[in-house]
N, C-alpha and C positions, 0 to 999 in steps of 0.2 A: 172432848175425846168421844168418839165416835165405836158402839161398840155392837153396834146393828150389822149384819151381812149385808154386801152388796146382791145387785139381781141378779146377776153372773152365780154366785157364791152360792145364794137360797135357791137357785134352778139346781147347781149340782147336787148339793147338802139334799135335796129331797130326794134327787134320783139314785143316790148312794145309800140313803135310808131306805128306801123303798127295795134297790138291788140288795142288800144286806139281808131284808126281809125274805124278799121270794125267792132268793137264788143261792148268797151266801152262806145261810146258817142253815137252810135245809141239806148245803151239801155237803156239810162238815163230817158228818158219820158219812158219808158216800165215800169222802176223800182216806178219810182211815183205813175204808174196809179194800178200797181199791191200790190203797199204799201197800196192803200185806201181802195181794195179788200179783204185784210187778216182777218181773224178772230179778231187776235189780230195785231194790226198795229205796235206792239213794237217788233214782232216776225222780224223783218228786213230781218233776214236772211235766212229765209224760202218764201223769193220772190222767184218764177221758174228760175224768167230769171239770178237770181247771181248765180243759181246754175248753167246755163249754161255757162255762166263766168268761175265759177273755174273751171267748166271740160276741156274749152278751154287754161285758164291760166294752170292748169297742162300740157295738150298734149304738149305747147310751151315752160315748162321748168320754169317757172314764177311763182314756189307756193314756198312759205316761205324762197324767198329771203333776208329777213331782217335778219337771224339767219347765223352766219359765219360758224357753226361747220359741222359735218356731218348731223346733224338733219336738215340743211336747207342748204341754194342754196349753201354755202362754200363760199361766197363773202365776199373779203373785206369792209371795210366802207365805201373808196374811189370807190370800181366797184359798189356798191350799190346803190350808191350817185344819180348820174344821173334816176337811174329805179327809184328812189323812186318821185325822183323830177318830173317825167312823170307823175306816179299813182296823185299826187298832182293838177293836170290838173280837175281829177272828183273824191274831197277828201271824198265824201258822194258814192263812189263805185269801184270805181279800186283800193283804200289799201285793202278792203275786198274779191274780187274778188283773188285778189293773198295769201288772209288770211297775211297779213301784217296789218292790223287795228292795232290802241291800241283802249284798254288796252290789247289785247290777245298777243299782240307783248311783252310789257314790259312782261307780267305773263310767257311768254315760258321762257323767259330769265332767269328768275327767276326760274324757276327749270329744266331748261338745267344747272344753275351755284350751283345748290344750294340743289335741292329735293333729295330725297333718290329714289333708282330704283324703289319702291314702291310706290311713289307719281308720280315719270313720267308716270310709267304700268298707274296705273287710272287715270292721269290728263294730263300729257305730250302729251301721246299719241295721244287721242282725238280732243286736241286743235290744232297740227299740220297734222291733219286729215282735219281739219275743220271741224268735226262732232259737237261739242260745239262751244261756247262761253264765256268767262269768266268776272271777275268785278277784278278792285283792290280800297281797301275799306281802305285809310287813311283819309281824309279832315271831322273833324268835324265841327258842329255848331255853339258850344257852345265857340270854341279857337280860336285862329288865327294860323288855320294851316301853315300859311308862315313860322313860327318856326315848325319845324314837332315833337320837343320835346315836345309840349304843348299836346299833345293826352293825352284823356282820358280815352278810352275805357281799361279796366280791361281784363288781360286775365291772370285768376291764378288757379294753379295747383291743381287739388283733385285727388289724388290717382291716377290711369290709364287716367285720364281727362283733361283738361281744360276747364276751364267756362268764358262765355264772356259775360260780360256786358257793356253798352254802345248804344252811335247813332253817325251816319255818313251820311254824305251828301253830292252833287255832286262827287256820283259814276259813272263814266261813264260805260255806258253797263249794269245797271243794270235789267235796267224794262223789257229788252228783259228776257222771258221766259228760252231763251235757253242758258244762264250764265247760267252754273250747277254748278259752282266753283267759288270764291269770297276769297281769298288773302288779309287777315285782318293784319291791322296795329293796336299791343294796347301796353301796360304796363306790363310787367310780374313784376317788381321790381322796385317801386316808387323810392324805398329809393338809389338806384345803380348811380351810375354815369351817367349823363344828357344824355347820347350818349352811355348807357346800359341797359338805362330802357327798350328798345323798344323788342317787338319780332312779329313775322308775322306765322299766323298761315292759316290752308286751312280751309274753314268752306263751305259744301254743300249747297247748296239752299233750301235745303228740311230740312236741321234741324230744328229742334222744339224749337222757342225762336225767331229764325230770322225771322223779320216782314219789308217787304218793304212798306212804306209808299205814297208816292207820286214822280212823274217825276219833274224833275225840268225844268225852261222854260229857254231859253240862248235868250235873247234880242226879246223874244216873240214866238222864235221855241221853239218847244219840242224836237226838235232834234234825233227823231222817228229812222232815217235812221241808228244813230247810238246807238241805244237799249235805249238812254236817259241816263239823270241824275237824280240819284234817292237820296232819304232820306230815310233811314233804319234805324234800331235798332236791338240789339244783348240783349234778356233779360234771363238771364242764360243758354245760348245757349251752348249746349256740345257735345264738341268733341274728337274723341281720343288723346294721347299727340303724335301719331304717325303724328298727322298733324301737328306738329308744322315744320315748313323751319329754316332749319340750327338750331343753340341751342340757348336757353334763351340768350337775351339781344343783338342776331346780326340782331333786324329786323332796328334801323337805318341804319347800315352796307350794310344791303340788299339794303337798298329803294338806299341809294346812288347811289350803280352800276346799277341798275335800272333805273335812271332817266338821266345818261349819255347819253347812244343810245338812251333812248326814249327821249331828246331834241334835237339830232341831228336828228332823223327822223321826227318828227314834222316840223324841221325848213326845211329838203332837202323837203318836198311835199308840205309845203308855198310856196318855190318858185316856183313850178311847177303852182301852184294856181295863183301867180302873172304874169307868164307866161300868162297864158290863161287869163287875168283881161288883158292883154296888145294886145295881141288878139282882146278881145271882143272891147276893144275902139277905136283900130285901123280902126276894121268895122265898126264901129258905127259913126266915124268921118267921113268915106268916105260918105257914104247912107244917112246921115242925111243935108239937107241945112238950113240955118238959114239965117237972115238978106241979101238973094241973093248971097250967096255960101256955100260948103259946110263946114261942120264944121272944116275936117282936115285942111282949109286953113285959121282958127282964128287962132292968135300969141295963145293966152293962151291955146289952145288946143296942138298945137305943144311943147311947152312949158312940158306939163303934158306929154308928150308921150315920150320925149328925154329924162326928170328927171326922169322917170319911169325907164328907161333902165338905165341910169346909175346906180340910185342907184341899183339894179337888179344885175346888174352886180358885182356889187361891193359885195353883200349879198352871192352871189353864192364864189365868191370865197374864202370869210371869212368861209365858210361852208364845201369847199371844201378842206380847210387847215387844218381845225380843222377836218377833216374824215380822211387823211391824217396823222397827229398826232397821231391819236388813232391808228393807223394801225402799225406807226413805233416806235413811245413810249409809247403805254401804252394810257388808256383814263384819269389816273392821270396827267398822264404831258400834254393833251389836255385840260386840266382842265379852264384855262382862254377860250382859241379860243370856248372851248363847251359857258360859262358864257357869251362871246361877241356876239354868234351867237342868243343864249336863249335874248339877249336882243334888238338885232338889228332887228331878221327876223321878229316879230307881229307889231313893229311900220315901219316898212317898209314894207310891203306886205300889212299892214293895209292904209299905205296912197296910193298906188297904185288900191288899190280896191276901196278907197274915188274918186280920179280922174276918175277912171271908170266907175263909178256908177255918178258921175256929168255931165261926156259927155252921159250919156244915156239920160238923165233925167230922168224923174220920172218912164219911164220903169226898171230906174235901181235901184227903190225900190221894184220892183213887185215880183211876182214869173214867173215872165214870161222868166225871164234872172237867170243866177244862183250867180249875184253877191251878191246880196240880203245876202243868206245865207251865202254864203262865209265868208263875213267882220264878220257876226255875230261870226261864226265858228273862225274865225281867232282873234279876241276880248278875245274869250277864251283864247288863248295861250297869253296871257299877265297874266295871275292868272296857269295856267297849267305848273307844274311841276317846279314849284315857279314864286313868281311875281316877275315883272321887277325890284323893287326895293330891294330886299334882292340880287336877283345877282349884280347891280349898288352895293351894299354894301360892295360885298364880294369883286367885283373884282375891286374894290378902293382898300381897306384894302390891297388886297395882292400886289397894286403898290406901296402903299406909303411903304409898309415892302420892297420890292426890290428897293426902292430908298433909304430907313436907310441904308438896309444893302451896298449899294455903296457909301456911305458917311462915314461909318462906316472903310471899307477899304481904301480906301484917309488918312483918319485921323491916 
């Protein structure tokens, strides 16, 4: 097994470090003080300084490496792995800077695989520009969307149309302004088969019926940086049936391939996040003295900084197999290592950013440090893109099936 970077890989990996150095983390207090300045403070992406970001992540070859095909960097999962996990370092601006955020990441995906040439011309295009912003709009209120069958937003057919009715909530990227586009998950066909009813449709911002109600708060952020979560409603909102993605009854089909890359990417910029969470305690343990030395030389600090790297260590490279997997079979037969990493990387990065944020002390509830938000941010990915408990479900169910079936043969 092979665990060296290729040339491709160690050419970016440097230029990403190097960018992170000079560009990203000096812009981090830029990007705050100019977030308070805006008009509208949800417009995130119309701060000056990301825009000098992306012009700089272009010139270095760095824009919409998450996409493998010709429409973006041509990277595999595995070359991706690393750059993604660097951007994870500063998750509230260098995924954005290089236009690698979700939801805009999962939504290219989705009609590089899937859109008609007519939906990429007006939607594709723009979002791998970076000129827009987009939403993907499934998680209602009213259901437990950990089943994503339970939706109930309506979207049934009138003649040249589709009409959508329905509410949805914790949309990420909605409240930003400049989400022109919103990739609706509803029901074309109640009565169809559990895992045919669904379909996914493109619904503009500006159509008439669609009402964004309020930002949702995440452990007390609003989460500004990243356009928010929003609650919306669809009240016979209509669009052409030309928006519909792919045909009647494939939008569970869609979200599936959909939520593959986007839980592997999620989890490769945790760990970059816990990187820098090991970082920040390492300094914090030198500089700070306590009881007449300084704190890295308390057992229980050393302690939290050794169990930090291992388990770290051990995350990356359950992440790095499962990116590997998708590369050489398929993201089907990566299907458990995606399910193991979806459950290991938020309660692991989540407890590394708990010890971090203890060795601070109370600095490391402030805003003065960036752990604060982090753990908040990383809390989320224990409910994003299913909770921990329905994949602990699935990926039992599918061990104790591969234990039958080997007792099965024996007998």
């Amino acid at each position: 097994m092979e665990f060296g970077y290729d040339a491709r890989t160690e050419e970016l990996r440097a230029s990403m470090l190097e960018f992170m150095d000079s560009h990203v983390h000096p812009a981090e207090p830029v990007f705050e003080e100019q977030l308070g300045q805006l008009e509208d403070p949800w417009a995130w992406d119309s701060a000056p300084i990301l825009g000098e970001l992306r012009a700089e992540a272009r010139r270095r070859g760095l824009w919409n490496l998450f996409l493998p095909g010709e429409e973006g960097g041509g990277l595999t999962n595995l070359q991706y792995a690393p750059i993604a996990e660097i951007s994870g370092r500063s998750p509230h601006l260098a995924p954005a800077a290089l236009n690698c955020a979700a939801p805009d990441t999962g939504n290219m995906e989705v009609l590089t695989q899937f859109g008609t040439p007519e939906q990429k011309k007006e939607w594709l295009e723009p979002l791998l520009a970076g000129e827009i912003r987009s939403s993907f709009a499934m998680t209602e209120p009213a259901v437990a969307s950990s089943d994503a069958t339970n939706i109930e937003t309506r979207i049934e057919r009138d003649g040249d149309e589709y009409v959508l009715n329905g509410r949805k909530w914790w949309i990420t990227g909605a409240m930003n302004p400049n989400a022109k586009i919103f990739i609706v998950m509803g029901k074309t066909d109640p009565t169809a088969d559990r895992h045919r009813q669904q379909s996914q449709i493109l619904v503009p911002r500006d159509t008439p019926g669609f009402e964004i109600h309020r930002g949702m708060h995440v452990l007390g952020y609003d989460d500004h940086e990243h356009g928010g979560h929003a609650e919306l409603s669809f009240t016979d909102v209509r669009v052409p049936i030309t928006n519909l993605i792919g045909g009647e009854g494939d939008g569970f089909g869609i979200a599936q391939a959909r939520l593959g890359p986007g839980r592997i990417h999620h989890c490769m910029r945790s760990i970059g996040t816990a990187e820098r969470a090991i970082e920040l305690m390492c300094d914090r343990a030198e500089q700070r003295v306590a009881f007449g030395k300084p704190l890295s030389e308390q057992g229980v600090i050393r302690d939290w900084i050794a169990e930090s790297r291992v388990r770290l260590e051990q995350l990356r490279l359950l992440t790095l197999k499962a990116a590997w997997l998708m590369d050489t079979a398929g993201n089907k037969a990566a299907h458990t290592e995606i399910q193991a990493i979806k459950i290991a990387t938020p309660a692991t990065v989540e407890w590394i950013l708990d010890k971090a944020i203890q060795t601070h002390g109370a600095g490391g509830l402030s805003q003065d440090f960036p752990l604060a938000s982090m753990i908040a941010g990383i809390r989320t990915l224990r409910f994003a893109d299913g909770p921990d408990e329905v994949h602990k479900n699935a990926l039992a169910r599918a061990e104790l099936r591969r234990r039958a079936a080997a007792r099965e043969r024996r007998s």
